[in-house]
MARDOGU-867190 format. One record per residue: x, y, z of N, C-alpha, C, O in turn; residue in three letters; residue number from 1. Coordinates in steps of 0.02 Angstrom, whole numbers, m for minus. Layout:
REM residues N
<site n_x="X" n_y="Y" n_z="Z" ca_x="X" ca_y="Y" ca_z="Z" c_x="X" c_y="Y" c_z="Z" o_x="X" o_y="Y" o_z="Z" residu="ALA" num="NUM"/>
...
END
This chain:
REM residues 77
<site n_x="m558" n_y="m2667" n_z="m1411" ca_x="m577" ca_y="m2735" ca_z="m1396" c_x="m592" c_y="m2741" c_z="m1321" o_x="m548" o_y="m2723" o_z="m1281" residu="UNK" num="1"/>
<site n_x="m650" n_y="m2766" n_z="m1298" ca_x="m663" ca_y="m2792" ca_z="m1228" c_x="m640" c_y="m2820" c_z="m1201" o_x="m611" o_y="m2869" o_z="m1223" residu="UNK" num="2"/>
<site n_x="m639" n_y="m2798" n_z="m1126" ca_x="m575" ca_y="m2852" ca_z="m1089" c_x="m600" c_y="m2908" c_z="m1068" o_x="m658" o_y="m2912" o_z="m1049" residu="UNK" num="3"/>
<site n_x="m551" n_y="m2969" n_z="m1069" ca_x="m596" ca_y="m3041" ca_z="m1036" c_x="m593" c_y="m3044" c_z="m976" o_x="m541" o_y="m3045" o_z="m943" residu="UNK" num="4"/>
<site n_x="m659" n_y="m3047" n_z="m952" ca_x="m666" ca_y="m3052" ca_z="m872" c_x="m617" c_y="m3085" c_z="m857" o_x="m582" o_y="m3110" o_z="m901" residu="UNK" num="5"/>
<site n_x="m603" n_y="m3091" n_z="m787" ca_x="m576" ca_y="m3130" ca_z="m742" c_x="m590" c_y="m3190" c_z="m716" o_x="m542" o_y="m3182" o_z="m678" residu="UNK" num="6"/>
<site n_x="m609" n_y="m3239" n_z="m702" ca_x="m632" ca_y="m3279" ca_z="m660" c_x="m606" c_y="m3294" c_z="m576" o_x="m548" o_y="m3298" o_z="m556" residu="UNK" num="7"/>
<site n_x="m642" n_y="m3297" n_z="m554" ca_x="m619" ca_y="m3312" ca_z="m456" c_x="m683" c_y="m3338" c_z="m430" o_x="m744" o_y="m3335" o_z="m439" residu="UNK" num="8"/>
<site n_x="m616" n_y="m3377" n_z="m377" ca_x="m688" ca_y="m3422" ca_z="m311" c_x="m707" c_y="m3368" c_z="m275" o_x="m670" o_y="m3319" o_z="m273" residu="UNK" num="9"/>
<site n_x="m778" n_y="m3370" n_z="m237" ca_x="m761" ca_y="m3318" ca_z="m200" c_x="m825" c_y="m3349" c_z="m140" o_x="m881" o_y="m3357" o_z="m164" residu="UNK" num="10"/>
<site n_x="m814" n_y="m3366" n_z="m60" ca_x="m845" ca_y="m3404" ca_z="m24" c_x="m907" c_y="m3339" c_z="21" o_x="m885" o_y="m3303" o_z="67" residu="UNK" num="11"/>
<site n_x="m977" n_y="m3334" n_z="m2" ca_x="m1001" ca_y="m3320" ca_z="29" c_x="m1037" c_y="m3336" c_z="81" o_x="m1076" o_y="m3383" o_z="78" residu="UNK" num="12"/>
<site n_x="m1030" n_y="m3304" n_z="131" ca_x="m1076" ca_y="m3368" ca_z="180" c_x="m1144" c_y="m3363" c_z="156" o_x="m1173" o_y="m3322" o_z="121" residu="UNK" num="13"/>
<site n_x="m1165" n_y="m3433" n_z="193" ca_x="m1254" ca_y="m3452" ca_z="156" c_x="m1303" c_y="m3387" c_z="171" o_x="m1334" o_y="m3367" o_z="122" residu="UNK" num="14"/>
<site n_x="m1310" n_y="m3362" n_z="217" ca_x="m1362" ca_y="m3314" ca_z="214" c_x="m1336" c_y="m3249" c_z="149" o_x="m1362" o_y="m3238" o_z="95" residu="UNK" num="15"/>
<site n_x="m1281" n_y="m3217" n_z="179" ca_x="m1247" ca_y="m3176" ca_z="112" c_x="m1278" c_y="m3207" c_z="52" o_x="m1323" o_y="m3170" o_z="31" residu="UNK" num="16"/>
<site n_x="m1268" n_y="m3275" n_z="7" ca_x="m1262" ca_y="m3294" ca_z="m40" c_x="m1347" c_y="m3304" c_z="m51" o_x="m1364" o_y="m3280" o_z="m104" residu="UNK" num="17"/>
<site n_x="m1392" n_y="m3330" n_z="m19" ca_x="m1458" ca_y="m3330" ca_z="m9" c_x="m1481" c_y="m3270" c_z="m32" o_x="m1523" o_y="m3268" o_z="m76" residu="UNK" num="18"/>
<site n_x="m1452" n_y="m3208" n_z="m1" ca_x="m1502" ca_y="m3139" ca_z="m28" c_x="m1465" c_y="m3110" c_z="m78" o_x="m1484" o_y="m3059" o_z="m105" residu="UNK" num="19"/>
<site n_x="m1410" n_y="m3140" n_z="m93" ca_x="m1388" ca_y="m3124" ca_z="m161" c_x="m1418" c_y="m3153" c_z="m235" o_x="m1416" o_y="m3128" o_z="m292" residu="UNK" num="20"/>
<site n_x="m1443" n_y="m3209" n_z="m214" ca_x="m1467" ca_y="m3252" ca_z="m266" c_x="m1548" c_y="m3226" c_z="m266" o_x="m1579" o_y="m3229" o_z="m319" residu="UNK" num="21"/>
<site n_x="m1569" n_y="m3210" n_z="m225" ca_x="m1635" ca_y="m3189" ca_z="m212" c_x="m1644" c_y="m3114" c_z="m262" o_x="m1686" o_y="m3097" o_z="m303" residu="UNK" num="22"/>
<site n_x="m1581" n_y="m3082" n_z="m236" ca_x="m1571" ca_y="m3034" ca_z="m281" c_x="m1565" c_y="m3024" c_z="m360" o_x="m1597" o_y="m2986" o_z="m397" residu="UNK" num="23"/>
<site n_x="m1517" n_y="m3068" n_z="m374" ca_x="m1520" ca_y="m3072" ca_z="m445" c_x="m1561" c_y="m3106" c_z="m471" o_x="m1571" o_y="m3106" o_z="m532" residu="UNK" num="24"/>
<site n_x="m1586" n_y="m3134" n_z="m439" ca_x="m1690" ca_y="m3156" ca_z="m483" c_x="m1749" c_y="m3105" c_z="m481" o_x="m1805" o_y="m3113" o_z="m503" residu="UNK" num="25"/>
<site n_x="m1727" n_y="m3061" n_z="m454" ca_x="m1779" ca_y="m3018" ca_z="m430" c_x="m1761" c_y="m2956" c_z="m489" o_x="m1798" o_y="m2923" o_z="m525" residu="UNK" num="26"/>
<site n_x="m1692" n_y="m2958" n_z="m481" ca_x="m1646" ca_y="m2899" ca_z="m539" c_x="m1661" c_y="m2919" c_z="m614" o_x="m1681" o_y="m2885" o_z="m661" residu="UNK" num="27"/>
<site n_x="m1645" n_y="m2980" n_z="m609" ca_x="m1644" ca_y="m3010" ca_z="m659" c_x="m1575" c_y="m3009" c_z="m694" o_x="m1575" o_y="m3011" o_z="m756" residu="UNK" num="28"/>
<site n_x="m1510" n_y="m3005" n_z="m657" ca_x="m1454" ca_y="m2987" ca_z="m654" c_x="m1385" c_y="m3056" c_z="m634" o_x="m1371" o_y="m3072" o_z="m576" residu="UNK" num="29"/>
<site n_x="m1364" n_y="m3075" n_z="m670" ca_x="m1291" ca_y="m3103" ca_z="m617" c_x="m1276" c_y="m3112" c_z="m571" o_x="m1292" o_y="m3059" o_z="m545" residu="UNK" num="30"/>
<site n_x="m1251" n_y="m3146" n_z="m527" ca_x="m1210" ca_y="m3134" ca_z="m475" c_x="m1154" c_y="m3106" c_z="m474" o_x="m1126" o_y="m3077" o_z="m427" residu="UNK" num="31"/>
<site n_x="m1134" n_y="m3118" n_z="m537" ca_x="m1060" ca_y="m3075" ca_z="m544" c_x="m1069" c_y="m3008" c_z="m564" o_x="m1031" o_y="m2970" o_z="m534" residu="UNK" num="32"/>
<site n_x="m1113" n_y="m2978" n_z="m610" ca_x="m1132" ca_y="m2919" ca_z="m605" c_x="m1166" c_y="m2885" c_z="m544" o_x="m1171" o_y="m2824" o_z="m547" residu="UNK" num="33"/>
<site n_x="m1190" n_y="m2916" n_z="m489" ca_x="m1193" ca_y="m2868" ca_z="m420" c_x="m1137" c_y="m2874" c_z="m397" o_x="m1109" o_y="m2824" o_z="m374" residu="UNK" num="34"/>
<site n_x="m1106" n_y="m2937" n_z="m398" ca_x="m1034" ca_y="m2924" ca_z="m348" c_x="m1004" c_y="m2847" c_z="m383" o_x="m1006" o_y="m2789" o_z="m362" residu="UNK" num="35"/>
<site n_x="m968" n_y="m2883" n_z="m458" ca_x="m939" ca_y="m2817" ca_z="m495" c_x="m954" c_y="m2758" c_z="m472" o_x="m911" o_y="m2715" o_z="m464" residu="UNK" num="36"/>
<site n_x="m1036" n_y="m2747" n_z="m456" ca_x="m1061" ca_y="m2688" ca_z="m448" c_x="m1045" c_y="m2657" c_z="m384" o_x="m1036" o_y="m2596" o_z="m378" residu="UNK" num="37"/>
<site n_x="m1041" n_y="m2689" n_z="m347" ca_x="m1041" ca_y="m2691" ca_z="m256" c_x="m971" c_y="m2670" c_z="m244" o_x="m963" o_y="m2628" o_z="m199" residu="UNK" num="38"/>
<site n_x="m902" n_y="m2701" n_z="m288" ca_x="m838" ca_y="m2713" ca_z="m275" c_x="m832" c_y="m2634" c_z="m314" o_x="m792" o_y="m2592" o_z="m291" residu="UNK" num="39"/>
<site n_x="m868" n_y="m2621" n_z="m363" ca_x="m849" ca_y="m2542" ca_z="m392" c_x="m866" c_y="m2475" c_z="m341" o_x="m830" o_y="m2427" o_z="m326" residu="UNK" num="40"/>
<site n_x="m927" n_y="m2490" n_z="m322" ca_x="m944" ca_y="m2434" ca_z="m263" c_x="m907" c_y="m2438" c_z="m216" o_x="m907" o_y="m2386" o_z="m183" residu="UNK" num="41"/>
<site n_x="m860" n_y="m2493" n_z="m190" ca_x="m812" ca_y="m2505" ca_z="m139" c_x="m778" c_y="m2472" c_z="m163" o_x="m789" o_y="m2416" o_z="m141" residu="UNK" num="42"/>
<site n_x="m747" n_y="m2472" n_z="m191" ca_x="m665" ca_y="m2446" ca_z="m241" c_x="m668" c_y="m2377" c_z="m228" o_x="m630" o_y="m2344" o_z="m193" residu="UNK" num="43"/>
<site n_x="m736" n_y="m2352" n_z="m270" ca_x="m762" ca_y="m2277" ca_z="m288" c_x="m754" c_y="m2223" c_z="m228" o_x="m721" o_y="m2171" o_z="m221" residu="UNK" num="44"/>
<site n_x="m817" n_y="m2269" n_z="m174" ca_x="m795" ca_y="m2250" ca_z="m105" c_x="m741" c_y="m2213" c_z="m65" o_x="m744" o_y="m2161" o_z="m32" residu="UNK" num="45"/>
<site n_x="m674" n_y="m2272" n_z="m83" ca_x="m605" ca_y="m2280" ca_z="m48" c_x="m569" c_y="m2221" c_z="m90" o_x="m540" o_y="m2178" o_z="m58" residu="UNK" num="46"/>
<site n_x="m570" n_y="m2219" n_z="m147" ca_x="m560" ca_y="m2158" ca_z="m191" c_x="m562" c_y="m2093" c_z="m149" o_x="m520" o_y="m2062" o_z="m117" residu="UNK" num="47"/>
<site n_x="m658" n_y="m2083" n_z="m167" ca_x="m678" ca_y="m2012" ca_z="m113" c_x="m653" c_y="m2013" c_z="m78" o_x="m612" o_y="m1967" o_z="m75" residu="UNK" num="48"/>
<site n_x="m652" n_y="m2065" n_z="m22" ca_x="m626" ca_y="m2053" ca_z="55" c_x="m546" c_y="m2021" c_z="35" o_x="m526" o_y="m1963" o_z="45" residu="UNK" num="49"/>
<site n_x="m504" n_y="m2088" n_z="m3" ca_x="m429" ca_y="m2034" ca_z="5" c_x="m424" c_y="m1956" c_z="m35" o_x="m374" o_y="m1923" o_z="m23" residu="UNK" num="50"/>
<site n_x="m455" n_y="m1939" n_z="m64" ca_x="m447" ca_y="m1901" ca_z="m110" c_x="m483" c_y="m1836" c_z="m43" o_x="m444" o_y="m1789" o_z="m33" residu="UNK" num="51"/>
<site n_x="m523" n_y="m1834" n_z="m17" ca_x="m554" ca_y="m1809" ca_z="48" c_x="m475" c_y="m1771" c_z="87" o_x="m452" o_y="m1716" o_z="98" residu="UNK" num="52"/>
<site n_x="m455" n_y="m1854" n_z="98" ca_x="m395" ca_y="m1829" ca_z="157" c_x="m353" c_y="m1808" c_z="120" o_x="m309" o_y="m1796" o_z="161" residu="UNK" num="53"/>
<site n_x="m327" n_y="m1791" n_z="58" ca_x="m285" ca_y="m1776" ca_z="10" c_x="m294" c_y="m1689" c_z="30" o_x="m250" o_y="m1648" o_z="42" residu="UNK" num="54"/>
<site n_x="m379" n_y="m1678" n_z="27" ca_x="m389" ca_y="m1605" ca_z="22" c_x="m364" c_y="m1579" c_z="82" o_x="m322" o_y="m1534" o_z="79" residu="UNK" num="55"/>
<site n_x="m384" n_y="m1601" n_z="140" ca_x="m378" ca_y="m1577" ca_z="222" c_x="m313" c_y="m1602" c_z="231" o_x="m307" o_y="m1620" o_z="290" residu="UNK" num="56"/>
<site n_x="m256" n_y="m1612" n_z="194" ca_x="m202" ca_y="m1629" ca_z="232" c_x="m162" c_y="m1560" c_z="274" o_x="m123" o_y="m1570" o_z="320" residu="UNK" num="57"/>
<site n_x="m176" n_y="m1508" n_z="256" ca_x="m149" ca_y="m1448" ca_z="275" c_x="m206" c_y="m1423" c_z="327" o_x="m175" o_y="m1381" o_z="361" residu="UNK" num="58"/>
<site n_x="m261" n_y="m1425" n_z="348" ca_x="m311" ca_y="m1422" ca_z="424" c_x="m265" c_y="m1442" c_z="471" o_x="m224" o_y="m1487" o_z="467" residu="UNK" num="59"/>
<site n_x="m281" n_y="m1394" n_z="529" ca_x="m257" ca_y="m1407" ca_z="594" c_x="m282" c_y="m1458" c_z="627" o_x="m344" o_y="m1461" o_z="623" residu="UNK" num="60"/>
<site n_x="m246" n_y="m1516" n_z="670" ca_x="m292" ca_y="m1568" ca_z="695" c_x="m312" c_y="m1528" c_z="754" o_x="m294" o_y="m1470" o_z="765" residu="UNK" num="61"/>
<site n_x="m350" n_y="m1564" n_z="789" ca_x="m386" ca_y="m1572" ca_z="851" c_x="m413" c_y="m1619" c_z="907" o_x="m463" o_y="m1650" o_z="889" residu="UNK" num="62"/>
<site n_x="m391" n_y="m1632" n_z="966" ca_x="m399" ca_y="m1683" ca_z="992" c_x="m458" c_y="m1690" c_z="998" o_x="m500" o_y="m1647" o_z="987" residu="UNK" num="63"/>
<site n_x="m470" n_y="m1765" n_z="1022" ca_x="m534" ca_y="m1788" ca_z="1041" c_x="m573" c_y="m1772" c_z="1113" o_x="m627" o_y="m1792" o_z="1134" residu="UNK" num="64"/>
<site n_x="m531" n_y="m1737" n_z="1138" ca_x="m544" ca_y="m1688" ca_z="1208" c_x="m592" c_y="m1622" c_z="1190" o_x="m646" o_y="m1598" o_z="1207" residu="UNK" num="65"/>
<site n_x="m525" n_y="m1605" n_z="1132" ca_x="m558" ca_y="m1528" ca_z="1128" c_x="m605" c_y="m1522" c_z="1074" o_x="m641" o_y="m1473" o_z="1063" residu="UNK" num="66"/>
<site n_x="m602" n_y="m1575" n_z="1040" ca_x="m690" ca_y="m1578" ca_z="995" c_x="m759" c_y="m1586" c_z="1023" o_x="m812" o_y="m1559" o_z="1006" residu="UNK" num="67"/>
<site n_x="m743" n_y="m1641" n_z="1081" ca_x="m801" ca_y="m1632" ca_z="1140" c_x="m800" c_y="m1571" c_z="1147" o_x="m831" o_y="m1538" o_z="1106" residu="UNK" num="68"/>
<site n_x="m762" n_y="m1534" n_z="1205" ca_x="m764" ca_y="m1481" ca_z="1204" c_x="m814" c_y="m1419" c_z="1150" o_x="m858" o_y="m1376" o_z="1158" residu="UNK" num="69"/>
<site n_x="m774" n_y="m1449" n_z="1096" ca_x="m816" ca_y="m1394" ca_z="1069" c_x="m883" c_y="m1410" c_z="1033" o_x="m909" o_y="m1370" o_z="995" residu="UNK" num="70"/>
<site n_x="m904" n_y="m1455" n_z="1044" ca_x="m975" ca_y="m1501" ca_z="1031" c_x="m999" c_y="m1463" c_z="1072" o_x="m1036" o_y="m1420" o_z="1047" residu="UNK" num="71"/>
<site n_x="m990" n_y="m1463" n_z="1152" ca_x="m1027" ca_y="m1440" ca_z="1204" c_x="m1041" c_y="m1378" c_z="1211" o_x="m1091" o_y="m1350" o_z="1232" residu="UNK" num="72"/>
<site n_x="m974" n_y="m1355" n_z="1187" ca_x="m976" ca_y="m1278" ca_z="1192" c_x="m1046" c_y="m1237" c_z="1149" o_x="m1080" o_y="m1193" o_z="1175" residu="UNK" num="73"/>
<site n_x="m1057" n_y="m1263" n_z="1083" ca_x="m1098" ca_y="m1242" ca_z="1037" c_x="m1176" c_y="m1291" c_z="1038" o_x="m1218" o_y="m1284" o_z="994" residu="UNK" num="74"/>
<site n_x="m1183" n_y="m1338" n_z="1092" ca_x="m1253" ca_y="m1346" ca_z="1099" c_x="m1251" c_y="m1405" c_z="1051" o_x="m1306" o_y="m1410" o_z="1024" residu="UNK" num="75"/>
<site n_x="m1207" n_y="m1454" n_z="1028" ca_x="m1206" ca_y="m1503" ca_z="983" c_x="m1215" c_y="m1570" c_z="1017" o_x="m1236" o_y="m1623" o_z="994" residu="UNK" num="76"/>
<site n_x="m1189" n_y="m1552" n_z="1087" ca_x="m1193" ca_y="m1647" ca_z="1149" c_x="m1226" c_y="m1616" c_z="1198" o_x="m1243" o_y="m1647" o_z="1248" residu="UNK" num="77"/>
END
């Protein structure tokens, strides 16, 4: 069985809300299905990203000295 949406206020400012509405006439789509859509690639995102630092938790750090450093060293700055 499908779940029942949710309902919420949610205050966009006027220009935001302008090219959103512009959008879903153009989509031919919701507003709540771009938000939905927008708020999932957020999520998805935040996912990758921790799941990223999950992998590299055992990498050696490096300061922000010696990364210049080694930017320069190899022709990168």
């Amino acid at each position: 069985m499908p779940e029942t949406p949710k309902r919420s206020t949610i205050y966009f400012q006027p220009q935001l809300h302008a090219a959103l509405r512009l959008k879903s006439a153009h989509t031919q789509r919701s507003l709540s299905d771009l938000v939905n859509e927008a708020v999932r690639a957020a999520l998805a995102e935040d996912q990758e990203d921790l799941a990223a630092f999950s992998e590299r938790v055992g990498e050696p750090t490096m300061s922000y000295e010696a990364l210049l450093d080694d930017l320069k060293a190899h022709g990168k700055i």
